[in-house]
N, C-alpha and C positions, 0 to 999 in steps of 0.2 A: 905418626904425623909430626912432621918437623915446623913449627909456626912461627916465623921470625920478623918481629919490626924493625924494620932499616931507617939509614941517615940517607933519605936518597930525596932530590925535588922531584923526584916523577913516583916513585914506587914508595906506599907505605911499607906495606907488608909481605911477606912470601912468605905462603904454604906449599911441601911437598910430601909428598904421600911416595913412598919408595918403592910399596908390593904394587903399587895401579901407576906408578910412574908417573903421576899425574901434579903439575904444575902449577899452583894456584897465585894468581897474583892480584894486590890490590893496588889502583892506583891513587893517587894525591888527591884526584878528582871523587874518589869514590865507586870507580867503576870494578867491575870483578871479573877479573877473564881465568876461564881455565884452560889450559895446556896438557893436552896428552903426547905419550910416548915419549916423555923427556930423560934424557937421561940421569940419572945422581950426578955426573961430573957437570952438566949443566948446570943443575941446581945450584952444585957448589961453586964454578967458577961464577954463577950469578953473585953469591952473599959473599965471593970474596974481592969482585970488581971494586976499582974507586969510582967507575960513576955505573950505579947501576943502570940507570937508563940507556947509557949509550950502550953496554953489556946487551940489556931488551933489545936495542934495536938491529944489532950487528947481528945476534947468535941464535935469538927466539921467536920475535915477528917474522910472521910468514914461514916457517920451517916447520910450525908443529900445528896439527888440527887445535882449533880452539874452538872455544862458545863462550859468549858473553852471558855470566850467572845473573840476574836481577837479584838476588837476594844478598845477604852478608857472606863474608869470606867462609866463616866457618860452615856455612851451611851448600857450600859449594864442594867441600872435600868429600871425597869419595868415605865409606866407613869399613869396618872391619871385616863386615857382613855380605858389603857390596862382593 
């Protein structure tokens, strides 16, 4: 599991999970979406965007099943055992 805090106004954080492909993001607001089937080159062209958010909005909303987690980020990542 890769958990990285970013310099973004919309995205604090991203987590990705690489064996479940799975997308975790948090936003400014507090809110926590997970993103399945994403790919690693995603991931990565996400933490290497200058603006993350417009990165979100162009390449990830709306492309990948999500669910909005109610609880904290890290309690949203899939685990080893999953």
């Amino acid at each position: 599991m890769l958990v990285t805090a970013v310099d973004s106004t919309t995205l604090a954080t991203i987590a990705y999970v690489a064996a479940h492909q799975t997308l975790c993001l948090e936003f400014r607001c507090g809110a926590v979406y997970v993103y399945s089937t994403v790919p690693a080159e995603v991931h990565q062209a996400l933490l290497l965007a200058d603006s993350k958010g417009a990165y979100f909005n162009r390449h990830i909303r709306g492309r990948f099943p999500y669910f909005r987690q109610p609880n904290k980020l890290l309690m949203a990542l899939p685990t080893s055992a999953d």
